[in-house]
N, C-alpha and C positions, 0 to 999 in steps of 0.2 A: 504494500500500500504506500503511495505519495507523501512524506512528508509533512504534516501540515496541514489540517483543512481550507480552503480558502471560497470556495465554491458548491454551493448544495442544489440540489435541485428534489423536486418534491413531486408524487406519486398519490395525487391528490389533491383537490385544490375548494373542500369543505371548510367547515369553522377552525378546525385545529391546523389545518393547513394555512391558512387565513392568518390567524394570530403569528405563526411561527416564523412563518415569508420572512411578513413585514416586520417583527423584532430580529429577527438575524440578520434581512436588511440593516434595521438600523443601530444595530451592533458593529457593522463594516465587511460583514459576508455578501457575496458575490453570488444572489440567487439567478443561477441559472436556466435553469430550464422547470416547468410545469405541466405535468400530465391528467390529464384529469380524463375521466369516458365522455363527458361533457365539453367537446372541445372551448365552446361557448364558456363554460365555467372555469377553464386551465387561462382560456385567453381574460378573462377579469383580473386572477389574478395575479398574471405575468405582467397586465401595464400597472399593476399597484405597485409592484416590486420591481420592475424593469428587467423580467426574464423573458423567454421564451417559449411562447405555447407549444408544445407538441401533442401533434395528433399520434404516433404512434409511440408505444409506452419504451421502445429501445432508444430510443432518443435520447431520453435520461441520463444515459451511460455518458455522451458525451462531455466534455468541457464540464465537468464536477467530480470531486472529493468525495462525494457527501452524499447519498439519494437518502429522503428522510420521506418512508412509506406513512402515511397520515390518510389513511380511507376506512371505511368498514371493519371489523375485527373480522368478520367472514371473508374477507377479501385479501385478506394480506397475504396468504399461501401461492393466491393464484397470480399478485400481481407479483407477487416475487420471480416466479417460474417464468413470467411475461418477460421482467424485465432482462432475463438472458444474464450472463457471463458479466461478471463487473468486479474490478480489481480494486475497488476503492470501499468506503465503510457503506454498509446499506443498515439503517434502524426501525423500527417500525414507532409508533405513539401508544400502543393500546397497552391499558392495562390488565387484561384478561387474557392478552394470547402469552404465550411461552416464546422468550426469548428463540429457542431450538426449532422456532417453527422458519427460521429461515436458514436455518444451517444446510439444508438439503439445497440449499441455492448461492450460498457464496460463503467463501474463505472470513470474508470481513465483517461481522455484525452483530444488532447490538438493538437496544431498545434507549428512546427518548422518551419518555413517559410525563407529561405535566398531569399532576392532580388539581385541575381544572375543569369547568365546563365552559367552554368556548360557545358563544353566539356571532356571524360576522359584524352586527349592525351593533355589537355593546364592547367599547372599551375594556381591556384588563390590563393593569398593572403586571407587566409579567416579571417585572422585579419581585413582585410578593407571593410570584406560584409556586411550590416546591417542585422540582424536578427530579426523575428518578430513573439513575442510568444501570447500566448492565453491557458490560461487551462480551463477545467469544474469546476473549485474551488478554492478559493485564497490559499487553503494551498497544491497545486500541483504548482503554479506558480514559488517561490523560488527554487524550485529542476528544473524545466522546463528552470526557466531562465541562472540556475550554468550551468547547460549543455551548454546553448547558449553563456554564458559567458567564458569559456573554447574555444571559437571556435574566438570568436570577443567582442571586448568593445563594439561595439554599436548593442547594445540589445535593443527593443522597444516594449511595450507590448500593443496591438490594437486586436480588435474585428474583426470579421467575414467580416463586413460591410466595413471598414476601410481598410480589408486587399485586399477585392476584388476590389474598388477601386484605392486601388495603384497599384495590380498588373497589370490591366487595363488600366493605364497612363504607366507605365513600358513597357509594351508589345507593347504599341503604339509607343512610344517615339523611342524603340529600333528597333520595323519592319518598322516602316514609314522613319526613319533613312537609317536602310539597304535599303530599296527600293529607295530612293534618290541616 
């Protein structure tokens, strides 16, 4: 893997994708490209960030470090498999799937997980999200964690096990809440 993240490009272009763009944007990351099944929704938001719509999902590979998968939890296996062969870190955002569910697709990966609920049309401070990382390897950790470090100080690095878990308590806390 390349030295350095400098470039990320994103594999979904929903609320969590939304948020992340445009904070890595404006943290000094170089978002490069946007793939979404919605060509119409990857093109939104590539002019908010100043990437690059792609219509097909190998694209991605191009000109990026970084593909940061932010869609569906049921979708992550399949876009992984989509997006083919790539040398550089691939993460997914959910907190329910198992980090191992991309290992059958790449060398380099890893989970960005924000314990947040993202809406596109409501500001969030994403200095005050927790973020919760996991790589395949301690020496993708450090570059996995600068990324999440650029976004918020509280970075927290837990397992598969741990994360499902929280998100689990999270999801309860917050629908059992709303349903009150």
């Amino acid at each position: 893997m390349q030295e350095g993240i400098k470039r990320i490009s994103f594999a979904g272009a929903g609320n969590v994708a939304w948020h992340l763009a445009n904070g890595l944007k404006a943290s000094g990351f170089s978002i490069s490209r946007i793939w979404s099944r919605d060509i119409a929704n990857a093109t939104l938001l590539a002019e908010a960030c100043g990437a690059l719509a792609c219509s097909e999902i190998s694209a991605l590979r191009e000109h990026t470090d970084l593909i940061i998968i932010a869609t569906a939890d049921k979708a992550i296996a399949g876009i992984a498999a989509a997006i083919g062969t790539f040398e550089g870190l691939v993460v997914h955002t959910a907190g329910s799937v198992p980090m191992d569910t991309l290992a059958e697709y790449f060398k380099n990966y890893g989970v960005l997980y924000p314990l947040q609920t993202f809406s596109k049309g409501i500001a969030v401070d994403l200095g005050s999200v927790p973020f919760f990382t996991e790589a395949s390897s301690e020496d993708l950790l450090p570059e996995l964690n600068r990324v999440a470090l650029s976004l918020s100080a509280k970075v927290h690095i837990i397992d598969s096990r741990q994360r499902l878990m929280l998100h689990t308590a999270a999801v309860f806390a917050s629908n059992y809440t709303n349903l009150m």
